[in-house]
N, C-alpha and C positions, 0 to 999 in steps of 0.2 A: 757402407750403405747406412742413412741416417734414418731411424727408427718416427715411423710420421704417427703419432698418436690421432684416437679420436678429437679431442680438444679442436688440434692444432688443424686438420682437415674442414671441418665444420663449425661454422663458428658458432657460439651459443647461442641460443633461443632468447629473443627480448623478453627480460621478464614482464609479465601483465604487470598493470595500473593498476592498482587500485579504485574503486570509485572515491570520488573526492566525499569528503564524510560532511555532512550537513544537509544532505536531501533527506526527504521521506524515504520510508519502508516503499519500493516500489519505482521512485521516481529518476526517471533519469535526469543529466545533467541539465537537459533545455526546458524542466519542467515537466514534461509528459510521462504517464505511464509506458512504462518498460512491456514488450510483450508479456511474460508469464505474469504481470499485476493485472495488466488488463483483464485475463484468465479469470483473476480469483474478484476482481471486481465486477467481473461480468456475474459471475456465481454467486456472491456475495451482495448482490444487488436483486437478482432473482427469489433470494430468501425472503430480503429484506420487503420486494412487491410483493409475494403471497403473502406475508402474515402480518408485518408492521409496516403498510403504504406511510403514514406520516416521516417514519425514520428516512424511506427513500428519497421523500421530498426536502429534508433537510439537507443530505447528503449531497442530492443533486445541486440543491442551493451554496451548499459552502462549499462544492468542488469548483463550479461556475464563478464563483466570487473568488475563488484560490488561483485557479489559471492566471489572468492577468494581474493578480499581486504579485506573482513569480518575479518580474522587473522590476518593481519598484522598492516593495520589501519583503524579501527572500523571510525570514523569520515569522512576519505574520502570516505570508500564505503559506508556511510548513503546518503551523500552527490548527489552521482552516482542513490543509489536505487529512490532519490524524484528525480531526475530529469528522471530517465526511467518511472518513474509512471507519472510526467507531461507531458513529451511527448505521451503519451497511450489515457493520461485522458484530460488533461487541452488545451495542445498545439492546438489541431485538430478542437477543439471548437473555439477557437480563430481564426486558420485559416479558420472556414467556417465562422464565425461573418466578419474578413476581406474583404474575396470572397464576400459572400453576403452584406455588405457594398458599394463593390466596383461595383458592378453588381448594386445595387438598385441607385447607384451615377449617374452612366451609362447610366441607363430608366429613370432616373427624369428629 
């Protein structure tokens, strides 16, 4: 009687892909946000309308101008998409670190 391992009964699991490396934090291969980005850009954009409206309107502008660069040249509209996500994410923090810099400079 011939000893049938697990191996030999089930054949192994496809290993996963990789995502191909040169998109954005977030973006999938056809350009678009990945569900869990959309998430943190949805929240990340809610910050950015309560406290810093100018940053969103940037954000909004260089995402809208980054979509259909996707086709033509992949590198500038990656380029466009980190900088709409810093203006969302990073920019806003920095201007309230500022504000609140400049305010506590003020009272001291």
């Amino acid at each position: 009687m011939s000893e049938v391992t697990m191996e030999a009964a089930a054949p192994a699991a496809p290993a996963s892909t990789p995502a191909p490396s040169g998109y954005g934090l977030g973006i999938g291969p056809d350009g678009t946000y990945t569900p869990a980005a959309q998430v943190v850009a949805f929240i990340c954009g809610l910050w950015t309308m309560v406290l810093f409206f100018p940053f969103l309107i940037l954000g909004a502008l260089l995402y809208t101008n980054a979509e259909p660069a996707f086709e033509s040249d992949p590198r500038r509209a990656r380029k466009m998409m980190l900088w709409s996500w810093l203006s969302v994410s990073l920019l806003p923090l920095l201007a309230a670190a500022i504000v609140g810099g400049v305010v506590f400079a003020i009272n001291a």
